[in-house]
C-alpha positions in Angstrom: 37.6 -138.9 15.7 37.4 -138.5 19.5 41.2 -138.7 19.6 42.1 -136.1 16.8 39.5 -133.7 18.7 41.4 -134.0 21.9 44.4 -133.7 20.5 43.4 -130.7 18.4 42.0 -128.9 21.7 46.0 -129.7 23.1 46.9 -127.7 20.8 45.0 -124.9 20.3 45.4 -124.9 24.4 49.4 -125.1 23.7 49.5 -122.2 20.9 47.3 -120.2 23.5 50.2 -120.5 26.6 52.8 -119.5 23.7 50.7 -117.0 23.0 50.6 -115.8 26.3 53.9 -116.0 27.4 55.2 -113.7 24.3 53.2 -111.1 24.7 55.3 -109.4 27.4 57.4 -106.8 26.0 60.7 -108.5 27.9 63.9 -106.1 28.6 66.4 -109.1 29.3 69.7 -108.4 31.7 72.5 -110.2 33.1 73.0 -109.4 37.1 76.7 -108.6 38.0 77.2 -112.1 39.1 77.4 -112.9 35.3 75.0 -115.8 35.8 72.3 -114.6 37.0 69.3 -113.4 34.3 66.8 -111.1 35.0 63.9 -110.2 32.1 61.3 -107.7 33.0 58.9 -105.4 31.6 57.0 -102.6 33.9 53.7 -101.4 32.8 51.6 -98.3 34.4 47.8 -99.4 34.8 44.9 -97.1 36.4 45.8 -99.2 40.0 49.8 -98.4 39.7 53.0 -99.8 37.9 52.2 -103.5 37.0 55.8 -105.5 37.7 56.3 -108.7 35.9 59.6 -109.8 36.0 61.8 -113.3 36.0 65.0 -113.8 37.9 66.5 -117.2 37.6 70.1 -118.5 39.1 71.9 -121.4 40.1 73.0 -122.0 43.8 75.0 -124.9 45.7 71.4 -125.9 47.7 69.8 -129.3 47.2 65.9 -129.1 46.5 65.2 -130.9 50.0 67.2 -127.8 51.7 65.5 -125.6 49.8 62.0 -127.4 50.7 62.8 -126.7 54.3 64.0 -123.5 54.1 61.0 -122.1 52.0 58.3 -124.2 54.4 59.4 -121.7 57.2 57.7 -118.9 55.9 59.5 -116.6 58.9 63.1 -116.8 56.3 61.4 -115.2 53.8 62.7 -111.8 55.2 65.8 -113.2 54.6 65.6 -113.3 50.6 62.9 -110.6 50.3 64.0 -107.1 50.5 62.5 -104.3 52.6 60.5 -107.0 54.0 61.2 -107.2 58.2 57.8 -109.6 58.8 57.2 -112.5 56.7 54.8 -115.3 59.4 52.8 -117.9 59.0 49.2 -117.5 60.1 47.0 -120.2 59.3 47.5 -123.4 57.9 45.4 -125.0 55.3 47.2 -128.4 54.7 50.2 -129.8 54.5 50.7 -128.3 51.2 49.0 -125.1 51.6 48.5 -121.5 54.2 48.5 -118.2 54.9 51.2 -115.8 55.5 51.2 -112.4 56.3 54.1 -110.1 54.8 54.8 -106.2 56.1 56.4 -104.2 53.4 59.1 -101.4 54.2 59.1 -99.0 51.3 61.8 -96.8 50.6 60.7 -93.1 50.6 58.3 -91.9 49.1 56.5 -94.8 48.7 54.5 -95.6 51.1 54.7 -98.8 53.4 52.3 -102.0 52.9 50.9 -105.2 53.9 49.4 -108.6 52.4 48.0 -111.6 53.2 49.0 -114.7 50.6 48.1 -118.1 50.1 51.0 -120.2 49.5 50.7 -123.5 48.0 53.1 -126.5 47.3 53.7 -128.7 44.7 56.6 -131.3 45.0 57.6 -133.5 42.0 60.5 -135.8 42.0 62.9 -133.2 40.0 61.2 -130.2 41.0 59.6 -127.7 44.0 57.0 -124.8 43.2 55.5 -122.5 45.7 53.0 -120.3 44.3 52.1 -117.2 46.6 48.4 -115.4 45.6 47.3 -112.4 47.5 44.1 -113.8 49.9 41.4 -112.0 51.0 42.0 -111.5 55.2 41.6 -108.4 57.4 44.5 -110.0 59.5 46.6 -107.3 61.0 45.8 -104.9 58.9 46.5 -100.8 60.5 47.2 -97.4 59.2 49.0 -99.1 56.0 47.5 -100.3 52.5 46.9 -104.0 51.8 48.2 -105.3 48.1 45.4 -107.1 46.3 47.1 -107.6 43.3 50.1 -110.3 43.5 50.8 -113.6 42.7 54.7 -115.1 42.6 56.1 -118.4 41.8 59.3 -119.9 42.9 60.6 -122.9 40.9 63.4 -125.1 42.2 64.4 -127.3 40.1 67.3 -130.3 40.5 70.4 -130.1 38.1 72.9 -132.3 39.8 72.8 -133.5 43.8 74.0 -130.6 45.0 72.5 -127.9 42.4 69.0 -126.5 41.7 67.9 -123.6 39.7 66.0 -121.5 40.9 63.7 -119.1 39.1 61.6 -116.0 40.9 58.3 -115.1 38.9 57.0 -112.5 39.8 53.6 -110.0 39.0 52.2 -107.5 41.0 51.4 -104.4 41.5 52.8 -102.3 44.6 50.3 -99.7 46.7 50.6 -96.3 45.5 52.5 -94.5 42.9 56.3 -96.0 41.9 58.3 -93.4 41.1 59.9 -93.9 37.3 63.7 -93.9 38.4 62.9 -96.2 41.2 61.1 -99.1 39.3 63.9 -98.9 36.7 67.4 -98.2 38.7 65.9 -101.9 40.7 66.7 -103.8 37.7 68.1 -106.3 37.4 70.3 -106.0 40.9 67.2 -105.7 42.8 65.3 -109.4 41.6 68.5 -111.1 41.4 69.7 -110.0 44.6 65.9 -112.2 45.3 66.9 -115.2 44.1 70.5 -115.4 45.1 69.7 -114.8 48.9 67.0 -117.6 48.5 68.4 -119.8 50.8 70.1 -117.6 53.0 69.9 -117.1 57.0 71.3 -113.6 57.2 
């Protein structure tokens, strides 16, 4: 009896996740790369536009490259657009700190800051780093913090020298987006994300 209820709470919990993970209104694009997939869908709340979007690729990067590359939070400007400062602050563990991450908006937006928590969890095929906006009043000026934000970043091992990587992201950016900028970003603008994952430029 005991095992029946479990297993009927497994499910219920499983149809709930499907459930979840449907209800996004997903506009689904191929980048110009041909390979690279980007689905989105952009939603205007009372605090802003609401992004959700996923952007997954392949790349010639083994998962332990990509574990050091990602650990260094100061290459992060190198993936992440309009983003010059991306540092480590604190650390928590050896699986878990704080970074803080200076956004350069393109006119007329108007420029911003956060504080994240980023936390690691390594398995023997795959690498997740899950960034959540943290409460902090490091470094914070004349610019707007983001409260709302939370991205994962999945690498996962195909073959010894392939991973795929997949960018999820949802947040919502300080101040108003204009229309023809939130849309005109996709899908170049994510999958340019995930294909400089990686990169030292």
């Amino acid at each position: 009896m005991k095992r029946i209820k479990i297993i009927g709470i497994v499910a219920l919990w499983l149809t709930s996740i499907n459930v979840f993970t449907q209800s996004r209104n997903w506009k689904t694009e191929t980048a110009k790369d041909g390979k690279t997939t980007v689905k989105y869908e952009l939603v205007k709340e009372d605090e802003g536009t609401h992004f959700y979007y996923i952007a997954q690729t392949t790349a010639n990067v083994t998962l332990d490259e990509l574990d050091s590359y990602f650990s260094n939070t100061n290459n992060h400007k190198n993936f992440l657009e309009r983003t010059p400062i991306t540092q480590e602050i604190e650390k928590i563990s050896e699986q878990a700190w704080l970074a803080y991450y200076y956004f350069d908006a393109p006119w007329p937006m108007a420029d911003s800051d956060i504080v994240i928590k980023i936390d690691r969890v390594k398995k023997e095929d795959k690498l997740v780093f899950t960034a959540t906006a943290a409460s902090s009043d490091y470094k914070q000026d004349d610019v707007k913090r983001m409260s709302n934000y939370k991205v994962v970043y999945e690498f996962e091992k195909v073959d010894q020298n392939t991973t795929k990587i997949t960018y999820n992201a949802d947040y919502i950016p300080v101040g108003s987006v204009p229309n023809f900028l939130a849309k005109t970003w996709f899908p170049e603008g994510p999958a340019t994300i995930v294909k400089n994952i990686g990169s030292t430029k």
